[in-house]
C-alpha positions as CSV (number, residue, x, y, z in Angstrom):
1,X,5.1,-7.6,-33.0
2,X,2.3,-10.3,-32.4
3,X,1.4,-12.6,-35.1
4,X,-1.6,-14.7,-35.4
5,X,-1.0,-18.7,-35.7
6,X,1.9,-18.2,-33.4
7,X,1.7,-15.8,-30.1
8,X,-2.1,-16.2,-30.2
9,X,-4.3,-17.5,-32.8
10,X,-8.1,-15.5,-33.6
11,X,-11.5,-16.5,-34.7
12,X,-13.4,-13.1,-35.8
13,X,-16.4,-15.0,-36.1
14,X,-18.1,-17.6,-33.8
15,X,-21.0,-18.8,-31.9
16,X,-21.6,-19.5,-28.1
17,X,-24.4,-19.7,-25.6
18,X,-23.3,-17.8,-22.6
19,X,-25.2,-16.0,-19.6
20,X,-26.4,-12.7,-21.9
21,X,-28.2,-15.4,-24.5
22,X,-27.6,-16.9,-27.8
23,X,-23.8,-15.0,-29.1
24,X,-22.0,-14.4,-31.9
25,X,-18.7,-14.2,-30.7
26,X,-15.2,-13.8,-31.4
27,X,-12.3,-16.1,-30.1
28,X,-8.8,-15.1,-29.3
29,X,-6.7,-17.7,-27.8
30,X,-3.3,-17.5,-25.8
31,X,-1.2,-20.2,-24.7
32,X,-2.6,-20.3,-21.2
33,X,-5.7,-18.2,-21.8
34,X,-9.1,-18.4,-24.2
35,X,-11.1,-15.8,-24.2
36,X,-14.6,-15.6,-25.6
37,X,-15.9,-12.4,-26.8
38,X,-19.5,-11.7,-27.6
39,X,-20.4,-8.9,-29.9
40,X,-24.1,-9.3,-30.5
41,X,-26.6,-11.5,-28.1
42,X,-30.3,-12.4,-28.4
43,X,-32.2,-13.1,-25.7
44,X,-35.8,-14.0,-24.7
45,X,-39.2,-15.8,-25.2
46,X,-42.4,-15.7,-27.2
47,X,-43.0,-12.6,-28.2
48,X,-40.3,-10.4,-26.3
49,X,-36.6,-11.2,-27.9
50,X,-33.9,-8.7,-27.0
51,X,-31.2,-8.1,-29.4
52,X,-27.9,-6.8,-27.3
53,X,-24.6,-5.0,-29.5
54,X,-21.4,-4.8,-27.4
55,X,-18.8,-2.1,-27.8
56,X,-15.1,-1.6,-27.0
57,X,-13.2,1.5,-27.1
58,X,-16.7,3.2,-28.4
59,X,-16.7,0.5,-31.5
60,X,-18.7,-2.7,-32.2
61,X,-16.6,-5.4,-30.9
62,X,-15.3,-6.9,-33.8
63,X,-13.9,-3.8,-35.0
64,X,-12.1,-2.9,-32.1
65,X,-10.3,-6.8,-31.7
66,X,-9.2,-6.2,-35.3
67,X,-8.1,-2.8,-34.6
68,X,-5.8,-4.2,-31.2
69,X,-4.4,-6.7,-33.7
70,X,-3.4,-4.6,-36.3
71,X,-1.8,-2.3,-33.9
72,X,1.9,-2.7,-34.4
73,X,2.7,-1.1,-31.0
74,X,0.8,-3.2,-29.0
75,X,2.6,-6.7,-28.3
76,X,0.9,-10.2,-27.6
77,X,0.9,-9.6,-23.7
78,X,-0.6,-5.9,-24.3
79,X,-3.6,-7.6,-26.1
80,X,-3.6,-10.1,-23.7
81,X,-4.1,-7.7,-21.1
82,X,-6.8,-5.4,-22.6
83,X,-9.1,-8.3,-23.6
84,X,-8.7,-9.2,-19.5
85,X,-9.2,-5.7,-18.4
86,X,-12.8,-6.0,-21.1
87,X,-14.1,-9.3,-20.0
88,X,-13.3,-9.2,-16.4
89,X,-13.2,-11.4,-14.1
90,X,-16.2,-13.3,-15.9
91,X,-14.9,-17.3,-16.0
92,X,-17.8,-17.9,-19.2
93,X,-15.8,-15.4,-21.2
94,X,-11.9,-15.8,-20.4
95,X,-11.0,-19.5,-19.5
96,X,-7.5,-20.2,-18.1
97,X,-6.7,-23.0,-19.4
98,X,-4.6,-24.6,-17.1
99,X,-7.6,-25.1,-14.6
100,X,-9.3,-27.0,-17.7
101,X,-9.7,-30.7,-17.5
102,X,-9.7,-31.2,-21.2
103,X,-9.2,-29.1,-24.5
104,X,-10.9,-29.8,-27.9
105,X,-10.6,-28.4,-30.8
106,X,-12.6,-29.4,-33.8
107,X,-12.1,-29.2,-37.6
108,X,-14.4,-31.4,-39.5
109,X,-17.4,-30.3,-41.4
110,X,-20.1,-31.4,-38.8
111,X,-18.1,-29.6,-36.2
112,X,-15.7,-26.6,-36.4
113,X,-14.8,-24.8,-32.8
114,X,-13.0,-25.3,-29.2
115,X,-14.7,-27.0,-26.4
116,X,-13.4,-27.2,-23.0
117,X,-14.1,-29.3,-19.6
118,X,-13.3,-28.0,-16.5
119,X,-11.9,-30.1,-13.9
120,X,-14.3,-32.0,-11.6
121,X,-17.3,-30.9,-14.1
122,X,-19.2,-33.0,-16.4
123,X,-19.9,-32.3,-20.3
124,X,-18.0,-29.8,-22.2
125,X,-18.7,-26.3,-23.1
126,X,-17.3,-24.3,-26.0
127,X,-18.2,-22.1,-29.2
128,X,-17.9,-23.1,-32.9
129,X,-15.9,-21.5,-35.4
130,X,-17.7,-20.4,-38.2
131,X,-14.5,-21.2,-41.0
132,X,-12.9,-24.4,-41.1
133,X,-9.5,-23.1,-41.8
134,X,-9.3,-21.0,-38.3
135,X,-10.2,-23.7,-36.6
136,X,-7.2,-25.8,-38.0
137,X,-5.1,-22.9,-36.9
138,X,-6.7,-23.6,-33.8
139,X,-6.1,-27.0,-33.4
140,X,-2.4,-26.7,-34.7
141,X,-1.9,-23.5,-32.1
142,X,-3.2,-25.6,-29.3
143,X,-1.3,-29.2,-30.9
144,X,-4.8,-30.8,-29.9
């Protein structure tokens, strides 16, 4: 059985710039892995904006991560594995974290989310957390 806050620790709701636009997101983190899920994206400029929904197993994205965790079967490495096989290989939405230079995670109330540097790059990247007490449960899973 996994459990949140100990063999990985969840955000179900988050922001992020990534490649399909502006994102709300959701974050699951592992011990040597954070992945960054989008579920709805916008996109454009001037007058033509594009709104984009993402589905897993035929459901909005959010429901379907919440399903996978409630799913007593399915252990930690299980969901570990079908959030790989739905992001791919794609490094803006699953970040191994031992190839990371630095790990943040912040709790305060200007700033709430995880931010990351990879080695050899400048600046961090990352995607806030919308509820302050996730991201403590962040920050305590991580010991950053």
């Amino acid at each position: 059985m996994k459990r949140n806050g100990i063999d990985f620790v969840f955000a179900p709701k988050g922001d992020a710039m990534i490649e399909t636009g502006i994102s709300q997101v959701s974050v699951i983190g592992f011990k040597n892995d954070l992945f960054i899920i989008p579920w709805q994206s916008i996109a454009g400029a001037g007058r033509e904006v594009t709104t984009t929904t993402f589905y897993a197993d035929g459901r909005p994205v959010p429901d379907a991560l919440q399903a996978w965790i409630d799913d007593a079967i399915m252990s930690a490495e299980d969901l570990r594995q079908r959030l790989i096989a739905l992001v791919g290989d794609n490094p803006q939405l699953h970040i191994k974290l031992n190839e990371l230079a630095e790990l943040k995670v912040r709790a305060s109330w200007l700033s709430k989310g995880v931010y990351y540097k990879h080695q050899g790059k400048s600046g961090f990247r990352g995607c806030a957390i919308r509820s302050k007490e996730v991201a403590l449960l962040f920050k305590a899973f991580y010991g950053v």
